[in-house]
Backbone as JSON, one array per atom type, in Angstrom:
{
  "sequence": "XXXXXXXXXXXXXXXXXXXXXXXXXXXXXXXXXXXXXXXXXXXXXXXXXXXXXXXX",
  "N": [[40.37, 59.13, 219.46], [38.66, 60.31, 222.39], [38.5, 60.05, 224.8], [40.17, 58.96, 227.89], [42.41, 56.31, 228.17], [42.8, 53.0, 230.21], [44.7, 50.52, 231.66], [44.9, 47.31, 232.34], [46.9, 44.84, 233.98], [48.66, 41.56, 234.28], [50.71, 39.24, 235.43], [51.54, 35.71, 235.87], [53.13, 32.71, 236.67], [53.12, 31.85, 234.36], [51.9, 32.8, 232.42], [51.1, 35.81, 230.72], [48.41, 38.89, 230.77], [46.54, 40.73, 229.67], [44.08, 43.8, 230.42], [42.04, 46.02, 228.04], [40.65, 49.44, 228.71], [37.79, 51.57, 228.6], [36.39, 54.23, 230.62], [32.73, 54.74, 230.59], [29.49, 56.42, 229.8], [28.77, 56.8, 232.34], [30.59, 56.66, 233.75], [31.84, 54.55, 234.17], [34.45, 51.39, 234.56], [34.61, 50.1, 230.78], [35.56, 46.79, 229.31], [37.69, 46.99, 226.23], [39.54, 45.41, 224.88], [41.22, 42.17, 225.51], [43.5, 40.5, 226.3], [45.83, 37.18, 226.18], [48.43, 35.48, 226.74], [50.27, 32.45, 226.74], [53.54, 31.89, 228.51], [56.81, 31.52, 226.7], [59.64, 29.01, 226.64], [62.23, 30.58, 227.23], [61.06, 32.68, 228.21], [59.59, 32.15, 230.12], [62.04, 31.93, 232.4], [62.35, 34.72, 233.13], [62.33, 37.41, 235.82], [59.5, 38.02, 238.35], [59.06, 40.74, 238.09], [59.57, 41.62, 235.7], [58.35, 40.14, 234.27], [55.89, 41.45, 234.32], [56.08, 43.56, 233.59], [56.56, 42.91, 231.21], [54.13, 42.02, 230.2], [52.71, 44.35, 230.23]],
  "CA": [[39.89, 58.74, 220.77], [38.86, 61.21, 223.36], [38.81, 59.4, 226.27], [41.48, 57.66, 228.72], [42.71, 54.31, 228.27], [43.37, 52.25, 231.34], [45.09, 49.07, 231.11], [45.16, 46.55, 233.48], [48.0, 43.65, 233.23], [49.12, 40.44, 235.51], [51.52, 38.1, 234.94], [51.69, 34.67, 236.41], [54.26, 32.05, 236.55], [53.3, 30.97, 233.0], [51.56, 33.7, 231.47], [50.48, 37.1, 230.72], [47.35, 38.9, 230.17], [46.18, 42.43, 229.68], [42.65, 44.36, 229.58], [42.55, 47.69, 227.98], [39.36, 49.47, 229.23], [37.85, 53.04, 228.87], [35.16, 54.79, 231.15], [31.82, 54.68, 229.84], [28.97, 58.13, 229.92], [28.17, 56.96, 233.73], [31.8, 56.39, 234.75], [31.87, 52.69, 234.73], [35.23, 50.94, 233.45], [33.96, 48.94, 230.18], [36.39, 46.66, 228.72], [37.4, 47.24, 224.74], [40.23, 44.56, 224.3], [41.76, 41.26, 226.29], [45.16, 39.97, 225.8], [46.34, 36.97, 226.98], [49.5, 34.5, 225.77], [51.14, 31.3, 227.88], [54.98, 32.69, 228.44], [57.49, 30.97, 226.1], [60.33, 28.6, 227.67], [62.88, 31.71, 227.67], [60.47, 33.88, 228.74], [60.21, 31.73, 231.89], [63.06, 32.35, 233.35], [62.11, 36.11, 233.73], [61.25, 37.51, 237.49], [58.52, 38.42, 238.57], [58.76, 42.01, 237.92], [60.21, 41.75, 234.63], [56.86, 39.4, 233.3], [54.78, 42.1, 234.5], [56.66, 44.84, 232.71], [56.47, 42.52, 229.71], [52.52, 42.18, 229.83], [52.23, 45.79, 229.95]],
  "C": [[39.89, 59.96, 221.68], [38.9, 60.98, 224.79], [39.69, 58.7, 226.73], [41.3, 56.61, 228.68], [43.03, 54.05, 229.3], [43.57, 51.15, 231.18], [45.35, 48.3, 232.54], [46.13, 44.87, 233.04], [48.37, 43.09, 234.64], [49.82, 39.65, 234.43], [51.35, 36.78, 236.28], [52.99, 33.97, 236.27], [54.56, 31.67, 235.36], [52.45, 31.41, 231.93], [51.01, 35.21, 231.66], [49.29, 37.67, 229.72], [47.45, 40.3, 230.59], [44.69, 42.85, 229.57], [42.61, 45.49, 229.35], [41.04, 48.36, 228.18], [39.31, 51.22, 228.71], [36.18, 53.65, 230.06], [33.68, 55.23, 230.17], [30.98, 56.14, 230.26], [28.61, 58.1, 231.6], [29.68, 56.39, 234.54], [32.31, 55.07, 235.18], [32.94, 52.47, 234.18], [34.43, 49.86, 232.58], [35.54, 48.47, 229.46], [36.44, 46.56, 226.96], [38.37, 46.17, 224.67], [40.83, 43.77, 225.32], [42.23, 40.83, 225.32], [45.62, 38.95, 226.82], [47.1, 35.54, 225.99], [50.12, 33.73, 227.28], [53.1, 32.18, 227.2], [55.77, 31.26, 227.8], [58.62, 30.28, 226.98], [61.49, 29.78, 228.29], [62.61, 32.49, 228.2], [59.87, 33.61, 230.6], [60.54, 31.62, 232.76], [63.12, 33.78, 234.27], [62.03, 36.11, 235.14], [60.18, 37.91, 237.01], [58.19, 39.65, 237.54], [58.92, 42.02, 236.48], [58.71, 40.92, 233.45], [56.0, 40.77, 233.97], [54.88, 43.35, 233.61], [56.55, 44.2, 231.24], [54.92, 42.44, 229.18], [52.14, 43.67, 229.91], [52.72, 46.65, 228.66]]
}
């Protein structure tokens, strides 16, 4: 790969999702892969910050 990856990630109350993207020949982000899973009952409990660090 010669180009930069950029990833973009959110979490919600009840799940997390990711898109991993790269710049295309005119500078556009295009996306190459989406990720997204409902959070498990343990994984629930997390904060905030801690589901966001886990979708990334």
């Amino acid at each position: 790969f010669k180009k930069d990856f950029i990833m973009y990630s959110y979490a919600s109350a009840h799940t997390v999702s990711a898109i991993l993207m790269q710049k295309n020949e005119e500078g556009i982000e295009a996306p190459i892969a989406f990720m997204s899973c409902p959070l498990k009952e343990h994984e629930l409990k997390m904060s905030q910050i801690e589901k966001h660090a886990y979708a990334s």
